[in-house]
Biopython code that builds the backbone (N, CA, C, O; Angstrom):
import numpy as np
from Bio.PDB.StructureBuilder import StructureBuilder

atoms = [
    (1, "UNK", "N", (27.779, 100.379, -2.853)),
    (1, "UNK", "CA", (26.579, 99.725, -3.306)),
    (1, "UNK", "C", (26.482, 98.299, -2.793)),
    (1, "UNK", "O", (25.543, 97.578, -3.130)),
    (2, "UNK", "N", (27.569, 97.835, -1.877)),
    (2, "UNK", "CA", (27.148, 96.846, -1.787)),
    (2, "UNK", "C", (26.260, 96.277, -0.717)),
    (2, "UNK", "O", (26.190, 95.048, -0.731)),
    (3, "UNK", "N", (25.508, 96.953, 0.285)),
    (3, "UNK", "CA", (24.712, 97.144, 0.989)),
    (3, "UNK", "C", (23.225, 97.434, 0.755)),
    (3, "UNK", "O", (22.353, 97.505, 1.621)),
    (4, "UNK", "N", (23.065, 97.618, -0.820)),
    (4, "UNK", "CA", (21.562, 98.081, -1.510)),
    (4, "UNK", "C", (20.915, 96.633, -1.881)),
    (4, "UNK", "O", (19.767, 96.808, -2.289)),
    (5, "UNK", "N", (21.292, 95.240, -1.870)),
    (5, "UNK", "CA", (20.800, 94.718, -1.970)),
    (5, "UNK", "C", (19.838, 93.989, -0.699)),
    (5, "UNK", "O", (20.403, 94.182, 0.377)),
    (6, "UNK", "N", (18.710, 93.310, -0.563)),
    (6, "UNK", "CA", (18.364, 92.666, 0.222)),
    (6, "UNK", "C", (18.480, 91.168, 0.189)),
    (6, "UNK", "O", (18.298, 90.475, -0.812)),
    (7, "UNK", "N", (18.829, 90.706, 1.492)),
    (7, "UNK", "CA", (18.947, 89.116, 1.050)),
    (7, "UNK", "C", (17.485, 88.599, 1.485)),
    (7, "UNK", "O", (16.790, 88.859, 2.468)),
    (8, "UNK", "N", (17.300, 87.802, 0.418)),
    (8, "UNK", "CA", (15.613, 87.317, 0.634)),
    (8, "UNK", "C", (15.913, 85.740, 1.418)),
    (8, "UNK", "O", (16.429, 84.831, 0.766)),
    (9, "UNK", "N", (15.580, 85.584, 2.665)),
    (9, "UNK", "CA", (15.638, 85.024, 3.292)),
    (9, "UNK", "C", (14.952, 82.912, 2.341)),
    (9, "UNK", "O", (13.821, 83.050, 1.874)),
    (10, "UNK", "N", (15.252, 82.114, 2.234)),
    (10, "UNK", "CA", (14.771, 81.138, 1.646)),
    (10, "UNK", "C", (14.721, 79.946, 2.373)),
    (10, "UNK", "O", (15.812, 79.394, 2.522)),
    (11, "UNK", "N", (13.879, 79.477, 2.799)),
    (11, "UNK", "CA", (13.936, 78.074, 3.580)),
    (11, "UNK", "C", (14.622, 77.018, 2.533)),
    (11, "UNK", "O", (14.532, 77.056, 1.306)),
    (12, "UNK", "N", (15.536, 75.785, 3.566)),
    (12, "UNK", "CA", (16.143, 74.762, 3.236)),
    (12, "UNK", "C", (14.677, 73.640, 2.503)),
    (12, "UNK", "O", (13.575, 73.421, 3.006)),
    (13, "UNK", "N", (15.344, 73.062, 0.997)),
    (13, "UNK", "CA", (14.635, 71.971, 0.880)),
    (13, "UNK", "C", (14.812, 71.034, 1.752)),
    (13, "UNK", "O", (15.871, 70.631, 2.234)),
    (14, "UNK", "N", (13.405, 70.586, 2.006)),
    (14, "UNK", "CA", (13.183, 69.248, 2.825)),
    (14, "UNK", "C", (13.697, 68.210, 2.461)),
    (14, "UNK", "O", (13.120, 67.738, 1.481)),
    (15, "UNK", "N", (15.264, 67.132, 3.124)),
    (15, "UNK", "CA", (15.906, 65.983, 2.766)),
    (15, "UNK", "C", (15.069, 64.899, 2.361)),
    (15, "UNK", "O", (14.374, 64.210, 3.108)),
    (16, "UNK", "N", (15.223, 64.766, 0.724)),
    (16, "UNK", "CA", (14.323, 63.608, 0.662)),
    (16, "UNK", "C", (15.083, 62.201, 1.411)),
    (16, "UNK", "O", (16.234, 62.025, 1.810)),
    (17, "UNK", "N", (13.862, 61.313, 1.392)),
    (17, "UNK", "CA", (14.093, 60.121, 2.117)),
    (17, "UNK", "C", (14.009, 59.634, 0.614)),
    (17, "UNK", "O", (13.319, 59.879, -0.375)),
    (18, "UNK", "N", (15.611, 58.401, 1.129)),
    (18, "UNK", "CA", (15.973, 57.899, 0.058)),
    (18, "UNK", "C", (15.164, 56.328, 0.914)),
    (18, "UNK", "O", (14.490, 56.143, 1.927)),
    (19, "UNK", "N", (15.746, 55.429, -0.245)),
    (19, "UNK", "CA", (15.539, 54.208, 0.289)),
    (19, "UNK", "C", (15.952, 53.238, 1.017)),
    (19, "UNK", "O", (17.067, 52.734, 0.887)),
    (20, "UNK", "N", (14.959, 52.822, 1.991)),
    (20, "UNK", "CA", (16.054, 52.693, 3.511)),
    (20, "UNK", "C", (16.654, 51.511, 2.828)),
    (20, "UNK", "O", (16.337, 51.163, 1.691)),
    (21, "UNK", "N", (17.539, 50.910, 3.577)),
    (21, "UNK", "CA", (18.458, 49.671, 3.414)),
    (21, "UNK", "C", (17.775, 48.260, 4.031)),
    (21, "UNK", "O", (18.489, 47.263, 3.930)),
    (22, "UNK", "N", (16.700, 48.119, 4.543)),
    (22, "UNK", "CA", (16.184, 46.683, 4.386)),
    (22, "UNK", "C", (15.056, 46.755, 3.148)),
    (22, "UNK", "O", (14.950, 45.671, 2.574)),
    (23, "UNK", "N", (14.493, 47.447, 2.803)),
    (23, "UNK", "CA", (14.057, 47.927, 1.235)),
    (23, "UNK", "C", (14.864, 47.310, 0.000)),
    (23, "UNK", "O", (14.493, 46.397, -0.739)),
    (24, "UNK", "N", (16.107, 48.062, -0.042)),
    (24, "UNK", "CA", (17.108, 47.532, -0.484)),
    (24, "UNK", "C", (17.870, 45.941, -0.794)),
    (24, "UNK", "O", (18.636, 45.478, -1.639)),
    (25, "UNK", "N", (17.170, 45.465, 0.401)),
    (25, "UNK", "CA", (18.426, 43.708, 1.054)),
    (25, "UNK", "C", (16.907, 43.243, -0.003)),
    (25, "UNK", "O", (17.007, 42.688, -1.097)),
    (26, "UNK", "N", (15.731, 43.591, 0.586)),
    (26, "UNK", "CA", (14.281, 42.583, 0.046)),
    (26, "UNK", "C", (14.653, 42.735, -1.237)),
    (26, "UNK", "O", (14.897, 41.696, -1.851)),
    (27, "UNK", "N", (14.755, 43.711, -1.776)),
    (27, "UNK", "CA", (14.827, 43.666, -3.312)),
    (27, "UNK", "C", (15.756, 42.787, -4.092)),
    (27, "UNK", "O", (15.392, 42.092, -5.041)),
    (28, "UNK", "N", (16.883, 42.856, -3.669)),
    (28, "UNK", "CA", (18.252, 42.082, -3.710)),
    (28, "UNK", "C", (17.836, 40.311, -3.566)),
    (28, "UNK", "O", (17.954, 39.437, -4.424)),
    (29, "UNK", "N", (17.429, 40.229, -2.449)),
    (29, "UNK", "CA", (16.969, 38.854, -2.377)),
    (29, "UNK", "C", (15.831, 38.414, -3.513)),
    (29, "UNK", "O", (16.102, 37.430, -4.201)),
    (30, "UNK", "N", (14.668, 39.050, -3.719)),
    (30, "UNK", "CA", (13.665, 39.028, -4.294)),
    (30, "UNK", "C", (14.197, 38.646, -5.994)),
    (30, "UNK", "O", (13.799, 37.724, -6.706)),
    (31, "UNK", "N", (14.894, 39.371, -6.207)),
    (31, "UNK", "CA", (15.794, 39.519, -7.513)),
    (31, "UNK", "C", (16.328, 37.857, -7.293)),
    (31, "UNK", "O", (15.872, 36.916, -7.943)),
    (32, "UNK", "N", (17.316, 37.748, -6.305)),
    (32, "UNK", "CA", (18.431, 36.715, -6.144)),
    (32, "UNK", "C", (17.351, 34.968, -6.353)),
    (32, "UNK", "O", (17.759, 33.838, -6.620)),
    (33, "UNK", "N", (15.881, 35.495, -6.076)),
    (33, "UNK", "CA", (15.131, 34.063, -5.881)),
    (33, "UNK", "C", (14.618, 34.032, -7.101)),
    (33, "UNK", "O", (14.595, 32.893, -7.568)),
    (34, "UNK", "N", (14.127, 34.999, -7.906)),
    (34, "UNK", "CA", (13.676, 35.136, -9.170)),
    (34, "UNK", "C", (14.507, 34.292, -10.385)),
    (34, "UNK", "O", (14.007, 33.525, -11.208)),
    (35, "UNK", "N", (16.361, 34.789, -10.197)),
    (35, "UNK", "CA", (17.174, 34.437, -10.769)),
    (35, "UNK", "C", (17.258, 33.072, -10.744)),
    (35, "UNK", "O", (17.365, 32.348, -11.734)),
    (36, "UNK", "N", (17.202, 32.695, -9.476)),
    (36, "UNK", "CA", (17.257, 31.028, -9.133)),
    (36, "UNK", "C", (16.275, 30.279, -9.744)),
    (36, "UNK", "O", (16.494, 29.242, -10.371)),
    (37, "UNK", "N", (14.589, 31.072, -9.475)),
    (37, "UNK", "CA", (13.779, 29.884, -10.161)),
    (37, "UNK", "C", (13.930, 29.917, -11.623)),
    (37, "UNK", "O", (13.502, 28.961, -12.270)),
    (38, "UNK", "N", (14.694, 31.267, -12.430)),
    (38, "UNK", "CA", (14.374, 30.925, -13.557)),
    (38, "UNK", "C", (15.468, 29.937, -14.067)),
    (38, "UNK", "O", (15.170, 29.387, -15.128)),
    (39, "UNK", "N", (16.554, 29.632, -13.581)),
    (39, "UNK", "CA", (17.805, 29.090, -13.730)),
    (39, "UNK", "C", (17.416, 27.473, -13.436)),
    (39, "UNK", "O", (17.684, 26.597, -14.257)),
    (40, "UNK", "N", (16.929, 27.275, -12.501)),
    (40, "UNK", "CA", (16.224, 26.139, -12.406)),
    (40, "UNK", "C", (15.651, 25.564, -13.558)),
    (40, "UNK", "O", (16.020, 24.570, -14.184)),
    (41, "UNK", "N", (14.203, 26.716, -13.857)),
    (41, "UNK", "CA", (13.636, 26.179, -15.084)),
    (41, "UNK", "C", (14.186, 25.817, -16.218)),
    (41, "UNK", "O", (13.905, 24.903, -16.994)),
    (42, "UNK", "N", (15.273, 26.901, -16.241)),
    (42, "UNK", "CA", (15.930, 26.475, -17.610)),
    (42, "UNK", "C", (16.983, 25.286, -18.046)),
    (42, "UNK", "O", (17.274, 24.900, -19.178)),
    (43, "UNK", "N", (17.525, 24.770, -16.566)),
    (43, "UNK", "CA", (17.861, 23.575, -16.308)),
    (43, "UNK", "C", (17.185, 22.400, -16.810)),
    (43, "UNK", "O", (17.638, 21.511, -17.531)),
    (44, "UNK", "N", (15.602, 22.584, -16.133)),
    (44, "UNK", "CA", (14.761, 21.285, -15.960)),
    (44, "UNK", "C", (14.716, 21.466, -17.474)),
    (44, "UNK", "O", (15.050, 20.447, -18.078)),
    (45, "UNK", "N", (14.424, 22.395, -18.155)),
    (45, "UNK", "CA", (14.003, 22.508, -20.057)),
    (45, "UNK", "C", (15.215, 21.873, -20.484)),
    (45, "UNK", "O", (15.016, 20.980, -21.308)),
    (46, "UNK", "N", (16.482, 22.080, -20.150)),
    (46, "UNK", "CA", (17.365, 21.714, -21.054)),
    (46, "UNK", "C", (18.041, 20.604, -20.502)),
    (46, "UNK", "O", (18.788, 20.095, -21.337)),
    (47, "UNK", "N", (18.057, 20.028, -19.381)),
    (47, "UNK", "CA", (18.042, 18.594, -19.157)),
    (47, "UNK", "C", (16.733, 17.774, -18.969)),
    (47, "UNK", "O", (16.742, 17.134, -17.918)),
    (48, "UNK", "N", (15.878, 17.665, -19.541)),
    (48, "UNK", "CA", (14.285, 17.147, -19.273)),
    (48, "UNK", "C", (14.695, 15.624, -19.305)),
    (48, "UNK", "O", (14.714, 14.862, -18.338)),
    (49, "UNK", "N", (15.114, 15.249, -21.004)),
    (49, "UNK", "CA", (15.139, 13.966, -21.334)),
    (49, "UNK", "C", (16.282, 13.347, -20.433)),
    (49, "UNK", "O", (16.326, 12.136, -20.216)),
    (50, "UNK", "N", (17.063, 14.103, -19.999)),
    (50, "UNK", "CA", (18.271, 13.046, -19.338)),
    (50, "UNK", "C", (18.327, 12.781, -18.117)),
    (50, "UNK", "O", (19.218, 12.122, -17.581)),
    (51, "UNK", "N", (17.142, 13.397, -17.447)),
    (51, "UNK", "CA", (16.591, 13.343, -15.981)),
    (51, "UNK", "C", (15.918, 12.364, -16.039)),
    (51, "UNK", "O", (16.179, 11.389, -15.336)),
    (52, "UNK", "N", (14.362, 12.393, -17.327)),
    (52, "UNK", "CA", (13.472, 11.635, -17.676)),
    (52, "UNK", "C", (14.126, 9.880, -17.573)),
    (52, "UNK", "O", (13.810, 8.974, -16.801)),
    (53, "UNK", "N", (15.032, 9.912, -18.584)),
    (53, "UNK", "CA", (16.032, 8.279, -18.456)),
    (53, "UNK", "C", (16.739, 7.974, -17.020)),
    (53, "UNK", "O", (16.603, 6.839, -16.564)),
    (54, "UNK", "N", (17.451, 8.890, -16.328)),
    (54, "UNK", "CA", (17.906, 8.957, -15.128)),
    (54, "UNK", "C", (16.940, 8.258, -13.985)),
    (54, "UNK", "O", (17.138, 7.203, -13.382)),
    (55, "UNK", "N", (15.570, 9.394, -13.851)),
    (55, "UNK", "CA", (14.714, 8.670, -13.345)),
    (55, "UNK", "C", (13.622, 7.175, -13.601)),
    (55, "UNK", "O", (13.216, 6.400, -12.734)),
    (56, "UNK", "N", (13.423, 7.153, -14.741)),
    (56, "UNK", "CA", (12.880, 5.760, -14.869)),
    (56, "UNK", "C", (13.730, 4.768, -14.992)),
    (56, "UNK", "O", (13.239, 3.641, -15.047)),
    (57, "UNK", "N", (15.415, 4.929, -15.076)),
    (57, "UNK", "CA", (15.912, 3.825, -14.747)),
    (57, "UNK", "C", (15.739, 3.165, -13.200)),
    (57, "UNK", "O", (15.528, 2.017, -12.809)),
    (58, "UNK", "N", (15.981, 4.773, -12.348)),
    (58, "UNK", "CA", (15.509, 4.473, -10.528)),
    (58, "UNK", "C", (14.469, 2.904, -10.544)),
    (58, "UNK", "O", (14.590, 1.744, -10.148)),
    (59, "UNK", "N", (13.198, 3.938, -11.428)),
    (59, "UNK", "CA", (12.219, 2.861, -11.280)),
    (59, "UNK", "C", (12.152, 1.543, -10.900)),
    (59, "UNK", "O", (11.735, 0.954, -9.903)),
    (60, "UNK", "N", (13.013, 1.006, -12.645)),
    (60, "UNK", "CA", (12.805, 0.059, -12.880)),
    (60, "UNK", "C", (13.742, -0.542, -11.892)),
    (60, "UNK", "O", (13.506, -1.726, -11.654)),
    (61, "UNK", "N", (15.037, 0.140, -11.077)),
    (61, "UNK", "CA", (15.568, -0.744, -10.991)),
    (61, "UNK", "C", (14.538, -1.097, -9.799)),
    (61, "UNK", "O", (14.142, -2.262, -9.796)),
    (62, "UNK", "N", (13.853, 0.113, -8.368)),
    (62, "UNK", "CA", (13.147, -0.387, -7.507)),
    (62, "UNK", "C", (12.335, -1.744, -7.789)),
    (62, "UNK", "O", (12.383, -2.802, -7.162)),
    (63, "UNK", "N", (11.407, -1.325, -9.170)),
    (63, "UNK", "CA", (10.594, -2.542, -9.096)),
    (63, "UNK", "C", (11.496, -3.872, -9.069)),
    (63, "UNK", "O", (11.240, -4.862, -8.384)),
    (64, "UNK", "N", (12.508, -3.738, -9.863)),
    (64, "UNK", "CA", (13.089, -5.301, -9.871)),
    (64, "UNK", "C", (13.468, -5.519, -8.324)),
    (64, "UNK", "O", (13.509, -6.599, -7.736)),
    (65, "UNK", "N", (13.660, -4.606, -7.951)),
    (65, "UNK", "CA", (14.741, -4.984, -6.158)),
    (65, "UNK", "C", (13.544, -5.617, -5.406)),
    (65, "UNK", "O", (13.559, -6.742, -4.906)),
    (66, "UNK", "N", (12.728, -4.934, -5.395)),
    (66, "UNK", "CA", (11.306, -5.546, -4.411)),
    (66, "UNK", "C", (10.504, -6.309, -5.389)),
    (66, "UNK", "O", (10.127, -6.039, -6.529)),
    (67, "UNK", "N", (10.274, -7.850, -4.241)),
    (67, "UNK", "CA", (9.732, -9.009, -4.772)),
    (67, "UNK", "C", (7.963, -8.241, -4.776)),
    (67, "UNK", "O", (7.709, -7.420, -3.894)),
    (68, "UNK", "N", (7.017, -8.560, -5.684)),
    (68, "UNK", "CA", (5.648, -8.122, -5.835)),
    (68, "UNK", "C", (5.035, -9.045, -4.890)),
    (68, "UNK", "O", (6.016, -9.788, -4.898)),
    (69, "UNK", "N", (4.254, -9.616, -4.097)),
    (69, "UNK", "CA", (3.581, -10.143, -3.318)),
    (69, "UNK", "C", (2.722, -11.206, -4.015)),
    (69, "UNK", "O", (1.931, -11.886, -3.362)),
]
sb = StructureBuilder()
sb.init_structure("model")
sb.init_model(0)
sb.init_chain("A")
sb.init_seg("    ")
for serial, (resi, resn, name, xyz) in enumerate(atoms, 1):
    if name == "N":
        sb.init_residue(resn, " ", resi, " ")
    sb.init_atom(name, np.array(xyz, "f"), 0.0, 1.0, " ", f" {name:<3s}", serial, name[0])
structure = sb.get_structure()
C-alpha cells in the first residue's frame, strides 16, 4: 500500500523580504538622535537656574571688561 497514495505536488512559499540593513542603521540612528534631544532637554530642565547664573555672570562680567563709549 505504499504506492496508493498520490503526492500532491505544492509550490514553495515565496521568501519574505525581511528588513534590509540600511532600514535598520536609519532606525538605530533616528532612535540614537531622539534619545539625545530628549536627554538634552532634560538637562536644560534640570540645570536651567544654574546655567541661567552661569550665564549672566558671562554678562556682567563682558559689560564690565568693555569701556561703554
Amino acid at each position: 500500500m505504499e504506492g496508493s497514495y498520490h503526492e500532491v505536488p505544492h509550490s514553495e512559499p515565496e521568501p519574505t523580504q525581511g528588513i534590509s540593513g540600511w532600514l535598520i542603521a536609519l532606525i538605530i540612528i533616528a532612535a540614537l538622535v531622539v534619545i539625545c534631544c530628549v536627554c538634552t532637554l532634560l538637562s536644560f530642565l534640570l540645570l536651567g537656574p544654574e546655567l541661567g547664573k552661569g550665564l549672566s555672570t558671562i554678562v556682567e562680567t563682558m559689560k564690565a571688561a568693555t569701556p561703554m563709549p
